[in-house]
C-alpha positions as CSV (number, residue, x, y, z in Angstrom):
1,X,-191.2,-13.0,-108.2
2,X,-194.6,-14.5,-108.3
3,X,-196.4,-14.5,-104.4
4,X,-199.8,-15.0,-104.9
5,X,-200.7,-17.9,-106.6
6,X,-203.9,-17.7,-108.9
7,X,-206.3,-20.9,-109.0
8,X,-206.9,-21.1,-112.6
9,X,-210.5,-22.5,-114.2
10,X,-209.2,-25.8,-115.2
11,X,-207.4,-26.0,-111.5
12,X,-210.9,-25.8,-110.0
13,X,-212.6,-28.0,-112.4
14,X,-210.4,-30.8,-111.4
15,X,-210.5,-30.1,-107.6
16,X,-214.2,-30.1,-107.5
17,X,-214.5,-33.0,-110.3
18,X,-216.7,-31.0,-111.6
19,X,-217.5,-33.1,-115.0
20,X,-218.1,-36.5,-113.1
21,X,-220.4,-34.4,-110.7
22,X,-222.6,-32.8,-113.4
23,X,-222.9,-36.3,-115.3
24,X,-223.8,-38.5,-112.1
25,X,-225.9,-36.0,-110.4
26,X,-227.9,-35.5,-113.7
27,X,-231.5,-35.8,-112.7
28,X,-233.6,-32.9,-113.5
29,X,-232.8,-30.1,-116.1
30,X,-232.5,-26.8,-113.3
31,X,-228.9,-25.9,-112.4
32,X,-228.7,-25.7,-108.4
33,X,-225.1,-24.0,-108.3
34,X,-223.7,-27.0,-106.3
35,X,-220.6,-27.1,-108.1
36,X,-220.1,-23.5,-108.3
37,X,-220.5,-23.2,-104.5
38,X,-217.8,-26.0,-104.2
39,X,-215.3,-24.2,-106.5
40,X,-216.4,-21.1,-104.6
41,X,-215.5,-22.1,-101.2
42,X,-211.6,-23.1,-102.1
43,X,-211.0,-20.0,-103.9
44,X,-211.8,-17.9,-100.7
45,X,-209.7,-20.4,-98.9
46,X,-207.4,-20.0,-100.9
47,X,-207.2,-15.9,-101.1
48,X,-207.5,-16.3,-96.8
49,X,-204.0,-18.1,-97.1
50,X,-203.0,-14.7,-99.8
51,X,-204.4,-12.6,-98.0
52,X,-202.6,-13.6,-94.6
53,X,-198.9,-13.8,-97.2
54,X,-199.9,-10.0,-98.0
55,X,-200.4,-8.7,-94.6
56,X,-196.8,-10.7,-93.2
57,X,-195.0,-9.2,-96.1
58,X,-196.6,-5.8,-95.9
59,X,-195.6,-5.8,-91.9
60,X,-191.9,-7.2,-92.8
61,X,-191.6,-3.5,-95.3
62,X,-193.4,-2.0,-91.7
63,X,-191.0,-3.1,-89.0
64,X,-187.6,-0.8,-90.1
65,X,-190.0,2.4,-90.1
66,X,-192.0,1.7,-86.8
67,X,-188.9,-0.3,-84.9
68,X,-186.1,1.5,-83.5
69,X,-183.4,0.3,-85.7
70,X,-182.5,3.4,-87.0
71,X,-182.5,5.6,-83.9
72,X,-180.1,3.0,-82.5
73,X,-178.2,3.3,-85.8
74,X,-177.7,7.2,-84.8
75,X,-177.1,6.7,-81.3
76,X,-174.1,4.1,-82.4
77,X,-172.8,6.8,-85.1
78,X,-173.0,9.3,-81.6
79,X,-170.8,7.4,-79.8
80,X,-168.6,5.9,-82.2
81,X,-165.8,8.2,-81.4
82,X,-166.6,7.2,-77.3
83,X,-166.3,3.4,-78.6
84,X,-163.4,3.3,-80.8
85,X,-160.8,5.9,-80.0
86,X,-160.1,5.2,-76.6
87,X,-159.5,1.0,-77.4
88,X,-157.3,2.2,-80.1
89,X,-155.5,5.6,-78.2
90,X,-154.6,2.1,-75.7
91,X,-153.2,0.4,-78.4
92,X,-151.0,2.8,-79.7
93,X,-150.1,3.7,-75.8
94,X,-148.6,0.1,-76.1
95,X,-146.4,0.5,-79.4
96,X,-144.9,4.0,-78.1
97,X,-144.3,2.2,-74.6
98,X,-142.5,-0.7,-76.4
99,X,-140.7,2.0,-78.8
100,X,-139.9,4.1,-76.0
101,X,-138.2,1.4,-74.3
102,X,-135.7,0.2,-77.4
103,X,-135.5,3.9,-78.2
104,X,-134.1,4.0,-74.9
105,X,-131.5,1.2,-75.7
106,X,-130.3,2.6,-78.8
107,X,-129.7,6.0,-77.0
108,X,-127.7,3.7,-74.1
109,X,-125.5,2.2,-76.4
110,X,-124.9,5.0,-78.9
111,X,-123.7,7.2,-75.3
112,X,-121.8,4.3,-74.8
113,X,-120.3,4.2,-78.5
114,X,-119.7,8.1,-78.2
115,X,-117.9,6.8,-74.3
116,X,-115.9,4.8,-75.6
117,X,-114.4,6.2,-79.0
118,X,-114.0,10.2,-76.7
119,X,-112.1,8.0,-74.2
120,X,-110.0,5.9,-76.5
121,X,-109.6,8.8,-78.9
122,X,-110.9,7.5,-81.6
123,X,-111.4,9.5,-84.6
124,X,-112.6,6.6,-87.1
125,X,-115.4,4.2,-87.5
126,X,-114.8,0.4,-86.7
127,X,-113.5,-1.5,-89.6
128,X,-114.3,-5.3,-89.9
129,X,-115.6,-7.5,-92.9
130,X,-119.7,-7.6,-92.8
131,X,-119.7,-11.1,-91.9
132,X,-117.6,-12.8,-89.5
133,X,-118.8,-16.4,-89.8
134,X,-116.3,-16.6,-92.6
135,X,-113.3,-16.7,-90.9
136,X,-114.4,-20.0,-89.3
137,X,-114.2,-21.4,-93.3
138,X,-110.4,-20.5,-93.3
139,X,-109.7,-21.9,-89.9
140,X,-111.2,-25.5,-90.9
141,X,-109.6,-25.0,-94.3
142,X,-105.9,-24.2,-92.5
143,X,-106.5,-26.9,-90.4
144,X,-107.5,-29.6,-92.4
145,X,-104.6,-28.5,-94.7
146,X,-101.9,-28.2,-92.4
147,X,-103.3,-31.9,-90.9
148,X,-103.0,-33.5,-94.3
149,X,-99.9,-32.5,-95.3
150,X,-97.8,-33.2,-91.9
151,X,-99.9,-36.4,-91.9
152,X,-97.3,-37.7,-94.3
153,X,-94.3,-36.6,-92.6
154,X,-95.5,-37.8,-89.1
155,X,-97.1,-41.1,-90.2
156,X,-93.4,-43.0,-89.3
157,X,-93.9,-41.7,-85.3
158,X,-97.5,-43.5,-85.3
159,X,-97.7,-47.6,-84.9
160,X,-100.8,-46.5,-86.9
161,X,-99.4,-45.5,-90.1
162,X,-100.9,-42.5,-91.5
163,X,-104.1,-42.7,-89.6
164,X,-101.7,-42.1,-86.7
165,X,-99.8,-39.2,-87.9
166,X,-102.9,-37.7,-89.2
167,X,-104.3,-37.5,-86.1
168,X,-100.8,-36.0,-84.4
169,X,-101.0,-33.8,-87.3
170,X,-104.7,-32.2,-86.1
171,X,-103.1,-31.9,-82.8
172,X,-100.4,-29.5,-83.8
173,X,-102.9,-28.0,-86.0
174,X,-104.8,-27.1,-83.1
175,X,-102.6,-26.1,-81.1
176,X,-101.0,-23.4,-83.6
177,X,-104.9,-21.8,-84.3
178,X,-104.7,-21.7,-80.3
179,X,-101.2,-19.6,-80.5
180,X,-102.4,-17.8,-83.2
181,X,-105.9,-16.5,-81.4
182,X,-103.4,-15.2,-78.5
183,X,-100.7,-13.5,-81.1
184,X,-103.9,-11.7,-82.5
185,X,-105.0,-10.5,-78.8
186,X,-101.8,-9.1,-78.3
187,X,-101.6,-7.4,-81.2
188,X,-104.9,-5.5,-81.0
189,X,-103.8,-4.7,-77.3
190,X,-100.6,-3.6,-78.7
191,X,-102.9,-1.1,-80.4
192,X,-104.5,0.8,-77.2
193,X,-104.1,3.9,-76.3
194,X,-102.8,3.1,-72.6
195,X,-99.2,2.6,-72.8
196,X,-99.1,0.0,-70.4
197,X,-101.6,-2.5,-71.8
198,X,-100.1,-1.5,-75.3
199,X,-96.2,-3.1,-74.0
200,X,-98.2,-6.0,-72.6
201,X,-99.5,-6.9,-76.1
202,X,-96.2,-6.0,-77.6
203,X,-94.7,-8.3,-75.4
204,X,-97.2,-10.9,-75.6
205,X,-97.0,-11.0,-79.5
206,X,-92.6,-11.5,-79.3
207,X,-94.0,-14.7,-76.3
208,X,-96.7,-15.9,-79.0
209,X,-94.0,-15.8,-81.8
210,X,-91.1,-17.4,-79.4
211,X,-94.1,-20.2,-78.6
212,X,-94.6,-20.9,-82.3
213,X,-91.2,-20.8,-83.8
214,X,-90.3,-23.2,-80.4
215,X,-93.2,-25.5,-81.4
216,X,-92.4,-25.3,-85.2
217,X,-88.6,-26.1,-85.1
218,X,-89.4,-28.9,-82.4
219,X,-91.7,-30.4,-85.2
220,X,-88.8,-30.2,-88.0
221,X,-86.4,-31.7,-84.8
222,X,-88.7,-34.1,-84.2
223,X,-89.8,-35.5,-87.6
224,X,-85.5,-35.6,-88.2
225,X,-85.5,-38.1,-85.2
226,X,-88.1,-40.4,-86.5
227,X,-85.5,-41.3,-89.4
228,X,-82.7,-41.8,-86.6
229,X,-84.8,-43.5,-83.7
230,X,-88.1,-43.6,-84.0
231,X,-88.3,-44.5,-80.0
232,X,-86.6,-41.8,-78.2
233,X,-87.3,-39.4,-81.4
234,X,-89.7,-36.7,-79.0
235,X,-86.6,-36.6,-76.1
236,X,-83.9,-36.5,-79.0
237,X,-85.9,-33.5,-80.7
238,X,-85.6,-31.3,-77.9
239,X,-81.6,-32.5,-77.4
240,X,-81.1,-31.2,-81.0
241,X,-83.4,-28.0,-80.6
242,X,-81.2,-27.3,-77.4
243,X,-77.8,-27.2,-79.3
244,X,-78.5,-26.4,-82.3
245,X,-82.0,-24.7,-83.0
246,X,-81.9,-24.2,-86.7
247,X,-79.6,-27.6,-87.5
248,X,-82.7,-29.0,-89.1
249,X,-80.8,-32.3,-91.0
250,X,-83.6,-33.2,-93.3
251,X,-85.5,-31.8,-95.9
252,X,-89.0,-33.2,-94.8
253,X,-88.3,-31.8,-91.2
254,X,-87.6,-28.7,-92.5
255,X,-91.1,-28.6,-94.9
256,X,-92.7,-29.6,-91.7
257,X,-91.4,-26.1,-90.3
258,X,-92.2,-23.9,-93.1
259,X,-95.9,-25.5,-92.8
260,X,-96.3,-24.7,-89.8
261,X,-95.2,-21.2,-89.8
262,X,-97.2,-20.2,-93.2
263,X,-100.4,-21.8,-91.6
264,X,-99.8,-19.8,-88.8
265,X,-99.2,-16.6,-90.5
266,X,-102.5,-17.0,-92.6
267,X,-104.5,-17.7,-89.5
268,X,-103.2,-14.7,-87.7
269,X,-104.0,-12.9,-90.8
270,X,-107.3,-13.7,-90.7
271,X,-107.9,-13.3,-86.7
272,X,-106.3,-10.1,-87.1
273,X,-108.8,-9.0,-89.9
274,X,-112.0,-10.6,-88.5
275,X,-112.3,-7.3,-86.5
276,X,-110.8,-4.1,-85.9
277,X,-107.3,-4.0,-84.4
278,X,-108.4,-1.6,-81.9
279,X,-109.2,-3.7,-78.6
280,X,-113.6,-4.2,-77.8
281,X,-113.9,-1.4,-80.8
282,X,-115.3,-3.5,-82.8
283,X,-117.4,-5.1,-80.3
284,X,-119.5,-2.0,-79.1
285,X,-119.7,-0.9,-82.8
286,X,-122.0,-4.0,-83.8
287,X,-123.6,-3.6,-80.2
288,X,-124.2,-0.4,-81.0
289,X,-125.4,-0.8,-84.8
290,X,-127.8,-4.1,-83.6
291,X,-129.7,-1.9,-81.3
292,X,-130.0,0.9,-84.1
293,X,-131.3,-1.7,-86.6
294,X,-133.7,-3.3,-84.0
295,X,-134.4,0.2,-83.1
296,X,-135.4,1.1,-86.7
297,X,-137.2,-2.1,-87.4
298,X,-139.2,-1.5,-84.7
299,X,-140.3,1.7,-85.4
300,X,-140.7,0.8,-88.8
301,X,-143.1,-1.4,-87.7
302,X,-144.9,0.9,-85.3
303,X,-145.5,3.5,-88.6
304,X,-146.9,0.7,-90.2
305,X,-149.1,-0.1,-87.4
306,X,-150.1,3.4,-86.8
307,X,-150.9,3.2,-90.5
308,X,-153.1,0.5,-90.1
309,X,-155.2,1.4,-87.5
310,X,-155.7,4.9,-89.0
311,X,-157.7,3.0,-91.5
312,X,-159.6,0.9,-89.8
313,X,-161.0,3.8,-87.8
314,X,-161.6,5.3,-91.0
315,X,-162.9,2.7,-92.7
316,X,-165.2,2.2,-89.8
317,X,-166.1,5.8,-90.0
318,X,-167.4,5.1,-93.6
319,X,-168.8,1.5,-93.1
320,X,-170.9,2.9,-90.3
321,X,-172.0,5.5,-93.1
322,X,-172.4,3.1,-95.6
323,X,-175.1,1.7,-93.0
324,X,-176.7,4.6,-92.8
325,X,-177.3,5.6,-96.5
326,X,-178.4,1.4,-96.4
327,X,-180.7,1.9,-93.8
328,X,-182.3,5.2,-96.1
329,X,-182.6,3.1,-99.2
330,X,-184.4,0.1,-97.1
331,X,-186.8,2.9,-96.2
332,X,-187.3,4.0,-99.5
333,X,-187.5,0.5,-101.2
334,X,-190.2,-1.1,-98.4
335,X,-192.3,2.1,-99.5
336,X,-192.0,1.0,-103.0
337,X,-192.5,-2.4,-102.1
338,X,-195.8,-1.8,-100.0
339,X,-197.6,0.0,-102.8
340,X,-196.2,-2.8,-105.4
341,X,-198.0,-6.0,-102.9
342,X,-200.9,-3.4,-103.1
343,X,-200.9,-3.6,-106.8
344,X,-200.0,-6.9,-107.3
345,X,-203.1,-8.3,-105.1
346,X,-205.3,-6.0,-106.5
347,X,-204.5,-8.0,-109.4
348,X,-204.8,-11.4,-108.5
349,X,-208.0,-10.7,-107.3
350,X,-209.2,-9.3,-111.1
351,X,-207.5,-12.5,-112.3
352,X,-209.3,-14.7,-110.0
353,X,-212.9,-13.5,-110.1
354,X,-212.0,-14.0,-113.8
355,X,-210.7,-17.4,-113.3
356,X,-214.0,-18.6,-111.2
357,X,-216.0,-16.8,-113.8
358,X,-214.5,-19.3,-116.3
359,X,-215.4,-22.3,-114.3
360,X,-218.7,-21.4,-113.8
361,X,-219.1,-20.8,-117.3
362,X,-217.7,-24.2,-118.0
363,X,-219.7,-26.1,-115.8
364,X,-222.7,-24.7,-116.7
365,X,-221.8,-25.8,-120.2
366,X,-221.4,-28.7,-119.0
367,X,-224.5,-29.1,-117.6
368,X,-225.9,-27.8,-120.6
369,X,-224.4,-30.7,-122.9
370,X,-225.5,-33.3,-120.4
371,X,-229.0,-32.5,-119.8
372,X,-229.6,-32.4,-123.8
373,X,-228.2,-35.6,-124.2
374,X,-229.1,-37.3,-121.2
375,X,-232.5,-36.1,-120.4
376,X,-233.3,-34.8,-123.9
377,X,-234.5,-31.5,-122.1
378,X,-233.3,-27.9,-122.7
379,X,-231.1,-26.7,-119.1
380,X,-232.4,-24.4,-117.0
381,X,-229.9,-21.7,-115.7
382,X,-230.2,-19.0,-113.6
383,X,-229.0,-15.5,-115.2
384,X,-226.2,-14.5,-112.6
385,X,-222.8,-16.3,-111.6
386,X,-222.6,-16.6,-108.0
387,X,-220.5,-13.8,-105.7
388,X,-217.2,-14.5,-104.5
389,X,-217.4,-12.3,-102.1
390,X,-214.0,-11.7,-101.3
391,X,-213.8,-8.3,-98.4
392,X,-212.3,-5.2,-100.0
393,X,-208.7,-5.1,-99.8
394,X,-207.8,-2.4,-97.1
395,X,-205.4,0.2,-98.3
396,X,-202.5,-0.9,-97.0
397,X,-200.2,1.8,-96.5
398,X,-202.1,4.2,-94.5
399,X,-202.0,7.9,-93.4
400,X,-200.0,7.3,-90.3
401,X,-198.2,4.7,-91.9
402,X,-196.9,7.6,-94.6
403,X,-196.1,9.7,-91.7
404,X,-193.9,7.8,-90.1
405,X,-192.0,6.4,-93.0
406,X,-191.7,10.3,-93.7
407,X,-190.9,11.0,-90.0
408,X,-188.4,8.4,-90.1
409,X,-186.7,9.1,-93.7
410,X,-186.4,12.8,-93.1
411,X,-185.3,12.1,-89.4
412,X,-182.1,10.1,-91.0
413,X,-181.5,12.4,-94.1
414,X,-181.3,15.1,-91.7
415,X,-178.5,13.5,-89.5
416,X,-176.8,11.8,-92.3
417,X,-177.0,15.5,-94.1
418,X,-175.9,18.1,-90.8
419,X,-175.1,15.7,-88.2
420,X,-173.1,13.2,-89.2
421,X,-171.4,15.4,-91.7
422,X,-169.9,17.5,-88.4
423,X,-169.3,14.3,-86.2
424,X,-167.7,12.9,-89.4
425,X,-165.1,15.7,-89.8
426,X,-164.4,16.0,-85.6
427,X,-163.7,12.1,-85.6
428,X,-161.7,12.2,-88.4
429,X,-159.6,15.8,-87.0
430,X,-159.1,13.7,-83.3
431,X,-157.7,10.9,-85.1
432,X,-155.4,12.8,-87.1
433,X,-154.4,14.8,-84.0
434,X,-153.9,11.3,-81.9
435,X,-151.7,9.8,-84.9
436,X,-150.2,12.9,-85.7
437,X,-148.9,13.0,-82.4
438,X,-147.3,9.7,-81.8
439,X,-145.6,9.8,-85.0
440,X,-143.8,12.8,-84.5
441,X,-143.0,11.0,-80.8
């Protein structure tokens, strides 16, 4: 990239106007050097404002050598380990705390598991269908179709039509789920190992049954009475259920029976399938198998965690390296770049003098030309372009400034070389140690 910009001969022929100068001031036939003195003066302005450029850029290459920068670098790198273990030991102190604690619930509940099964005498696992929900489908399915088909046979009790004995139909749909649920209670208590709860459900399961074969034949009774008296059909139902319980007269009545009963025995089907027949079993089992997954998730989690912040402080590790072997290179390049400003002025200036040299020459052809024509008399010019007189360029990389870019480069090599190497391989052995450690806890 171009820095120093070089005032070329026609540049400073126009800035000075030197051609209209010559021809105006043309009044005897010796050259004074006017012009040249003009055209002299803005190229040492102009190399002032270079010259200032070189010495800002040449400090800029100076400060990383002279600065501290780099001995704050290696004091970072010293107490890296200080600054990022202990935030991330803290960190992991909170995911084994939070671990400990569900590891701690999962142990609860499988004692509790173990409790219960030793106690009950239970040699099996749980058995159950993976997902419940479903059974909620066939209830709502068995309702709806019991509903809609003693709709039709009650619509003659309702002053609603079938709107009516739909809705009387829901009711008794309802209310034989309900016996259901209890004739599927009973029967898992029939199944425990106390003999005393076990004859409750026994007994509770020949109640549940008594209740739904009373509430079925009462429908069939009652749906017969609508086709006598529609009025007095609910009081002449349980007149006819009392004498004779099965003298069901009519065929409706009696499919109004065997509806009821099939919906019922497909519902307790289903209730007694939704879980295992063994009473809270299989309860505590998906207790017990929740806090193992959350267990498992969490700790899942944690590894992966862990994981992650096993890299960062590794990746730290080599960033801050990375720096380091930056920080060397920067050295290196603002050497190179010192001695290439050096080199690169040194040329502008051959470029420049060579540049005035060319305007002089071409105004004092110029002059030349015009005194011929003008005053018909041969010019008079002195022998000898004027000086620039430009200082010396200093050298700008001196003795002390070698030494301390050596000073400073060998310092870091050194640390990045022994040093570092050592702290590189104790940080890395602590943080294997720390995470080591929690994942085996």
């Amino acid at each position: 990239m171009k820095i120093f910009d070089i005032l070329t001969s026609n540049q400073l022929l126009k800035e000075t106007d030197a051609y209209h100068e010559i021809s105006s001031s043309m009044t005897q036939s010796k050259y004074h050097q006017h012009i040249e003195r003009k055209g002299k003066n803005i190229v040492i302005d102009a190399e002032r404002e270079n010259r200032a450029v070189l010495r800002k850029r040449v400090g800029d290459h100076k400060k990383l050598a002279k600065g501290s920068t780099i001995s704050t670098k290696i004091t970072q790198v010293r107490h890296l380990e200080h600054e990022l273990l202990p935030n991330t030991e803290q960190k992991i102190k909170e995911i084994e705390y939070d671990l400990k604690a569900e590891f701690e619930k999962k142990k609860l509940q499988d004692t509790e598991l173990a409790k219960f099964k030793e106690i009950n005498n239970l040699k099996r696992e749980a058995r159950y269908p993976e997902d419940q929900r479903k059974i909620w489908g066939w209830i709502v399915f068995g309702l709806l179709f019991e509903s809609i088909l003693n709709a039709f046979f009650l619509a003659k009790a309702s002053e609603f039509g079938l709107a009516g004995g739909f809705a009387m139909a829901v009711a008794i749909s309802l209310i034989n789920i309900v016996i259901a649920f209890f004739f599927a209670n009973g029967f898992r208590s029939a199944h425990h190992i106390e003999s005393k709860r076990s004859m409750l459900g026994i007994l509770g399961m020949i109640l549940v049954l008594l209740v739904m074969f009373t509430v079925a034949l009462f429908i069939g009774h009652y749906r017969a009475a609508l086709d006598q008296e529609a009025e007095s059909a609910a009081f002449e139902a349980v007149k006819a259920m009392w004498e004779q319980p099965f003298g069901i007269s009519t065929f409706d009545s009696w499919m109004l029976f065997l509806v009821t009963v099939t919906i019922f025995s497909v519902v307790v089907y289903k209730f007694c399938t939704n879980d295992d027949s063994y009473p809270e079993y299989g309860d505590i089992t998906r207790k017990t198998l929740e806090t193992r997954r959350v267990f498992s998730s969490m700790r899942t989690k944690a590894a992966e965690m862990i994981r992650r912040e096993k890299e960062l402080l590794n990746r730290k590790l080599e960033e801050t390296y990375q720096e380091l072997v930056n920080l060397s290179h920067e050295l290196d390049e603002d050497i190179e770049a010192i001695a290439q400003l050096e080199s690169d002025y040194r040329t502008y200036l051959l470029q420049q003098r060579n540049e005035f040299e060319t305007f002089c020459e071409e105004c004092r052809k110029r002059f030349a030309a015009e005194c011929k024509a003008i005053l018909e008399e041969q010019a008079v010019l002195p022998e000898k372009f004027l000086e620039l007189e430009i200082p010396e360029l200093e050298t700008l990389l001196e003795e002390q400034d070698k030494h301390r870019f050596a000073e400073v480069s060998s310092q870091l090599r050194a640390f990045m070389e022994v040093e570092f190497s050592l702290l590189r391989k104790e940080f890395q052995a602590k943080v294997h140690l720390l995470y080591a450690e929690k994942e085996a806890a």
